[in-house]
N, C-alpha and C positions, 0 to 999 in steps of 0.2 A: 310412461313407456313410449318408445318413440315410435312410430310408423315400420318401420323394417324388422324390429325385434319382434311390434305385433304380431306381425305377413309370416315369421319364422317360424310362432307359435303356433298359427290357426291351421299353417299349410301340418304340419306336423303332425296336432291332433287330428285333421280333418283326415288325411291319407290312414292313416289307420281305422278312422270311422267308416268310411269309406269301404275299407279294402272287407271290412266284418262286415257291411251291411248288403253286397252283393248276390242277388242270387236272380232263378232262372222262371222265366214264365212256363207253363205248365203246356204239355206238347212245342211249341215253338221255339223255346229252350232261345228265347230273348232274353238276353242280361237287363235286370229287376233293380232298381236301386231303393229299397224299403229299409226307412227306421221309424217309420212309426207302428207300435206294434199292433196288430190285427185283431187282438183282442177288444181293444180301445177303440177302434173305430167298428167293430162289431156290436159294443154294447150300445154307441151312438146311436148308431143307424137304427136298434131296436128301439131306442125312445122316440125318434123320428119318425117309425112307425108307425108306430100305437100313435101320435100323435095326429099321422093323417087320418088313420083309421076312426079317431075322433073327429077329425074338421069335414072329411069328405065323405059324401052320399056313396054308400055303398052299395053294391047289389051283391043279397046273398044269399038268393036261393034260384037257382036260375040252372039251365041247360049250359048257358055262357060259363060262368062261373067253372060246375062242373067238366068242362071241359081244358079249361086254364089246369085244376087240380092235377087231372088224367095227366095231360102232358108231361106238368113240372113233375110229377111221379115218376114218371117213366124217364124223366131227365135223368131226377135227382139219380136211380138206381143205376142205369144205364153209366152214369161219368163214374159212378163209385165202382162201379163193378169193371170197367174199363181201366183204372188206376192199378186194381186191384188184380187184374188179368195181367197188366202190363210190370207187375212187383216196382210199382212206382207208388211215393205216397201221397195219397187221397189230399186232396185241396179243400175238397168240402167236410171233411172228416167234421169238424167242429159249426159245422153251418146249421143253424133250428129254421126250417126252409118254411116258408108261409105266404098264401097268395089271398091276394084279397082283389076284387073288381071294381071300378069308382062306374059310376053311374054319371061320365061325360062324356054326350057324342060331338063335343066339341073340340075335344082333344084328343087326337092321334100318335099315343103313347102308350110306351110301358118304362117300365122300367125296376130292379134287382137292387138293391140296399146292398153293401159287405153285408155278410152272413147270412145270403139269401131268403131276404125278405122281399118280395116281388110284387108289383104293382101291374096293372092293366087296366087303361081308363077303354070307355065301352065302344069312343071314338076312332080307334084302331079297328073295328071289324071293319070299316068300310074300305080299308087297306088290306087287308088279310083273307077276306072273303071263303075262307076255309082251313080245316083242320091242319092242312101241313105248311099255310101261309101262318097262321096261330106259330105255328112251333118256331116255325123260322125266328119269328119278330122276339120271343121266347126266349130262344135258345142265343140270340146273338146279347140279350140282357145280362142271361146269365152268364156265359161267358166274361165279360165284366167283373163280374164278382169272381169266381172261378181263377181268373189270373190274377185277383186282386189289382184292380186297375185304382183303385179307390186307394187301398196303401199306397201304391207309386204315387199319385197324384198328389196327396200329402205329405211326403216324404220329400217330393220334387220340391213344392211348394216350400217348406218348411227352409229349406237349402237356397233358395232364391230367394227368400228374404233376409237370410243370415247376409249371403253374397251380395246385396243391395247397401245393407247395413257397412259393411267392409269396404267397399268401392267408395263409397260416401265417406269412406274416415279416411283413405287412403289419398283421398282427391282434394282432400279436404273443403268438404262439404259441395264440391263442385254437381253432383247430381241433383242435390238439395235445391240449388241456385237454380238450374233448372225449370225443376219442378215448377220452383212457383213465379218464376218469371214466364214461364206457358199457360199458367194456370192447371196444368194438367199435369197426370202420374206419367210423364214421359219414358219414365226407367221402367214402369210396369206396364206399356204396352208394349215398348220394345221386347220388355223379354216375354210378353206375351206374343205377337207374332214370332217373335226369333227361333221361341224355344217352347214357348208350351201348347200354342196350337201344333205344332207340326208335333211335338209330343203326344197331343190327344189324339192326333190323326191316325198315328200308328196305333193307341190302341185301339181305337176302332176298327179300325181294319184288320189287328188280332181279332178282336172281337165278331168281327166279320166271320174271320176265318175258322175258328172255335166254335161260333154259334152251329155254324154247319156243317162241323164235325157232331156235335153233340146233338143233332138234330140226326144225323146220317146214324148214327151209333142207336137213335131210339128207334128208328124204324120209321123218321116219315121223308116222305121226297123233299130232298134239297134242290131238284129243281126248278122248285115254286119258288125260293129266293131272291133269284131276278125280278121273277114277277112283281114280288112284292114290292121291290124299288123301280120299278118302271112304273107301278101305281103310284109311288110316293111321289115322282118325281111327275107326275101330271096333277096331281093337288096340290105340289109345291111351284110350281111353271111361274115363272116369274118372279118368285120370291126369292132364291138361294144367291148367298153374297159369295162373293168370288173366294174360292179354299184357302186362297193365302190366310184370309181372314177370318177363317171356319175351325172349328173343333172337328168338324167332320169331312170326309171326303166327299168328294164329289158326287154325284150321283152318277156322271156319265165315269169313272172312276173305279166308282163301287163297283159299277154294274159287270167294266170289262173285268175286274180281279174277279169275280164271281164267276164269271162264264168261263174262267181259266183255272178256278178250281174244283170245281162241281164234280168232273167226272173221275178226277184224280183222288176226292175226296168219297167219292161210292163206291171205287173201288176199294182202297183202301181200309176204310173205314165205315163195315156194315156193319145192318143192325148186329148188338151186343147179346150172344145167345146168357142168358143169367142165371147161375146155377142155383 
């Protein structure tokens, strides 16, 4: 088959792939582009799980712990019952939600699996320093999961390989030549700054935006938000590489979107009375 028959084929198939695999993120109503199905990357992430929960020191009986629980509780109810207020349908509907605590004060993290399974290493309290800095760091995980940022990402992923593949037949093998004349994945960094940082960027900054709605909707201050990245961003002082070349924003970035939606976002969106 020659070259241009192929291009007439893929475009063909692909626009209709495409035009069915479209849809919208949850409040932000950001066009979604997901084919990989969410069930499949939900069962993953549960083996993934259990799999930390086997290699890493856990802490599990603790005031710490119990208070992770309380939260994600009040999350969990709070987005469902806000979905459900709003005759919009539930995103977590199918999520088995489960938190577990890692026992390293070395590492200032957390982080939500698809199908909300949620992590929290013990090294974030000294970022957090209290119950509605807790939620914050929480609620912007969850979030994550929530607008399934984990499908897009593979979905993304999945299509930028196809698209690497086709460009390399169409050029005839020109990227290929490339590659290893640099030694290096030249195609896959390009379209990793080009396309998939500045991709991951916006979700976080969804993410951003959602965590503190679904933190406002539980009932804690989203005020503490900033705080919590102005702490990050004096433990990280000197470390952060310039955003072009980040998954994530910026910190001085984060911080002005933050203080430009806070009050917009209290109004709007108080706590969720639950029937």
């Amino acid at each position: 088959m020659n070259r241009r028959k192929f291009l007439s084929y893929l475009g063909c198939g692909c626009c209709g792939f495409i035009l069915n695999s479209c849809s919208t993120a949850p409040i932000t109503e950001r066009k979604q582009f997901k084919i990989i199905p969410e069930s499949t990357l939900n069962a993953k992430a549960a083996k993934i799980y259990e799999g930390v929960k086997e290699k890493e020191k856990l802490i599990k009986d603790s005031k710490s712990l119990n208070e992770i629980k309380e939260i994600g509780k009040k999350m969990e109810n709070s987005i469902s019952e806000y979905f459900h207020q709003s005759n919009l349908e539930d995103p977590t509907l199918n999520f088995d939600w489960e938190y577990i605590l890692i026992d390293n004060k070395k590492v200032r993290n957390a982080w939500c699996l698809p199908g909300g399974k949620i992590a929290v290493y013990s090294g974030i309290f000294e970022v957090t320093k209290n119950t509605n800095g807790l939620a914050a760091v929480m609620g912007h995980e969850i979030a994550h999961a929530v607008a399934k940022h984990s499908v897009e990402r593979a979905s993304r992923g999945a299509v930028l390989n196809v698209g690497t593949q086709v460009i390399d037949f169409v050029t005839g093998g020109k990227l290929s030549q490339v590659n290893n004349a640099t030694g290096m994945n030249t195609v896959g960094l390009l379209s990793q700054l080009g396309i998939m940082n500045p991709f991951n960027r916006k979700q976080e900054s969804e993410a951003d935006y959602l965590g503190m709605i679904f933190s406002s909707l539980s009932g804690y201050d989203i005020r503490e938000t900033k705080k919590i990245w102005e702490r990050m961003q004096e433990f990280n002082k000197g470390k952060s590489q310039p955003e072009f070349l980040s998954t994530h924003p910026s910190a001085e970035n984060r911080i002005k979107k933050i203080n430009e939606w806070t009050n917009k976002i209290i109004i709007q969106y108080p706590p969720i009375n639950i029937s």
